[in-house]
N, C-alpha and C positions, 0 to 999 in steps of 0.2 A: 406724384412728387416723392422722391426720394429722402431718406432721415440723414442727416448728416452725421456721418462717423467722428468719434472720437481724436484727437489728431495724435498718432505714435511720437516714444520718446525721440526719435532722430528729427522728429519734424520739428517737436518743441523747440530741439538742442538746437537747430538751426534758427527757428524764429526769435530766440537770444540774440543772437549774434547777427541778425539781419539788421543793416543799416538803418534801413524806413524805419525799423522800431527803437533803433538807438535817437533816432530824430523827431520821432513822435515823444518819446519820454524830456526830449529837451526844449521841446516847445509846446508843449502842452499845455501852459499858460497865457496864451494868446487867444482869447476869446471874441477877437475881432476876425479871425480866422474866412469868418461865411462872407463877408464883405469884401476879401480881398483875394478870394480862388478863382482862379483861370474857369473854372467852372461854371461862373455866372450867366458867360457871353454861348452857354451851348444849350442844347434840349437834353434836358435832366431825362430823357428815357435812354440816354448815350451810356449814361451809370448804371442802370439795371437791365443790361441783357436778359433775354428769353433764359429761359436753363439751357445748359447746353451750345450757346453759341458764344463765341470770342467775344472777349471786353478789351480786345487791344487798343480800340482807337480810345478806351477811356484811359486806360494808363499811360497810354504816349500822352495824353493827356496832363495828366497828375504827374508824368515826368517830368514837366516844363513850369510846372505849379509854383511859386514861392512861398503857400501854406500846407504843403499837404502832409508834413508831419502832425501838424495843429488838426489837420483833418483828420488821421491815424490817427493821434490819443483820441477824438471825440467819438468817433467813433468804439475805440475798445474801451471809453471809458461806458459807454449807455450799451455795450452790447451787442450792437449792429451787426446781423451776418445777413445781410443784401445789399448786393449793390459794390460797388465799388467807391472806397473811400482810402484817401490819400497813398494810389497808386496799388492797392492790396489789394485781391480779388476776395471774397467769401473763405473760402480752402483755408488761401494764406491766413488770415483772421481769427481763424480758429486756432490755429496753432500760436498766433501773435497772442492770442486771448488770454490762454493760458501761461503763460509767458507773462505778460501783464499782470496778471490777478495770482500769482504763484511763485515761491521760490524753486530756486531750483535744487531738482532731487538728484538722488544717488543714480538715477537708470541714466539720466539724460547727460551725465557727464563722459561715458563712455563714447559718444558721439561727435563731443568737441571737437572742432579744429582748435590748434593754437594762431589762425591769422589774426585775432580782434583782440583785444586790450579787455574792452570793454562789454559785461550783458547786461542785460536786462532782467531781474529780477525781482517779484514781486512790486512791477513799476519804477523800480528803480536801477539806475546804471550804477553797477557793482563792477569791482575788478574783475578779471576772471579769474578763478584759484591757479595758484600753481601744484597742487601735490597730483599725484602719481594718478593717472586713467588707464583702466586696463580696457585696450583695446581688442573691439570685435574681429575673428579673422572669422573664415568659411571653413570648414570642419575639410580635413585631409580625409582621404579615401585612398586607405589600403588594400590591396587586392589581396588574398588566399582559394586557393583550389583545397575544398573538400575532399575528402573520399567521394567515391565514384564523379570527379568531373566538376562538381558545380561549384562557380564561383560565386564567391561570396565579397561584400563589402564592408570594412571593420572601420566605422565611423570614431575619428579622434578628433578633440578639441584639447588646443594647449593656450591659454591664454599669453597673449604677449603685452609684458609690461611697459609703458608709455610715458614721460611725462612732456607736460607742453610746457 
């Protein structure tokens, strides 16, 4: 069994602004949730794939659901990273997690899209800021020929300023 990794700032920055978590944070108070998921009428081993193989047929699943934000908070409310709950694989979860349980920092703003209104921050749905993201490009490669022949590569980075 493999340890699961940490989830990087573009993944958090995305797990803000991912829909299923702006809808688990607004129906997170429905506690009658278990009662009423499409989930009832299937074999709960459909939710917890082998490692390694596809959980699709459970999120086509939880796509058709009319609890499965409710299923999303309970899940990252207790924790849960197996199985599939309210259409989110494990992976995803982890990055929702901390999203959930964290505001948001300085690295993860560099990442933003400006399409969503609205994140998710520390549980709760915040506007998203407006001030200035200095976004990431891929470092320019300059070419120079040294004496005797050999090329060399003169790696530059010029940040470009952004706002959304």
């Amino acid at each position: 069994m493999t340890r699961a990794r940490i989830p990087r700032p573009q993944e958090v920055a995305a797990a803000r602004r991912d829909p299923r978590l702006v809808r688990a944070v607004t129906e997170r108070h429905d506690n009658a949730w278990r009662t009423k998921g499409v989930c009832q009428t299937v074999d709960p081993e459909t939710f917890f794939p082998v490692p390694m193989a596809p959980a699709d047929v459970a999120i086509e699943l939880c796509a058709r659901c009319p609890v499965a934000g409710a299923c999303l908070a309970w899940a990252l409310s207790v924790g849960d990273c197996h199985g599939v709950w309210g259409g989110t694989t494990a992976r995803e979860r982890r990055a929702m997690l901390v999203a959930w349980r964290t505001e948001e920092q300085p690295e993860e703003r560099q990442f933003a899209d400006c399409t969503s209104d609205l994140i998710v921050s520390a549980g709760e749905l915040v506007p998203q800021s407006r001030r200035p993201v200095t976004a990431r490009i891929p470092r320019q490669v300059e070419r120079t020929t040294q004496p005797f022949g050999k090329d060399t590569a003169l790696m530059t980075r010029e940040p470009i300023r952004a706002s959304c």
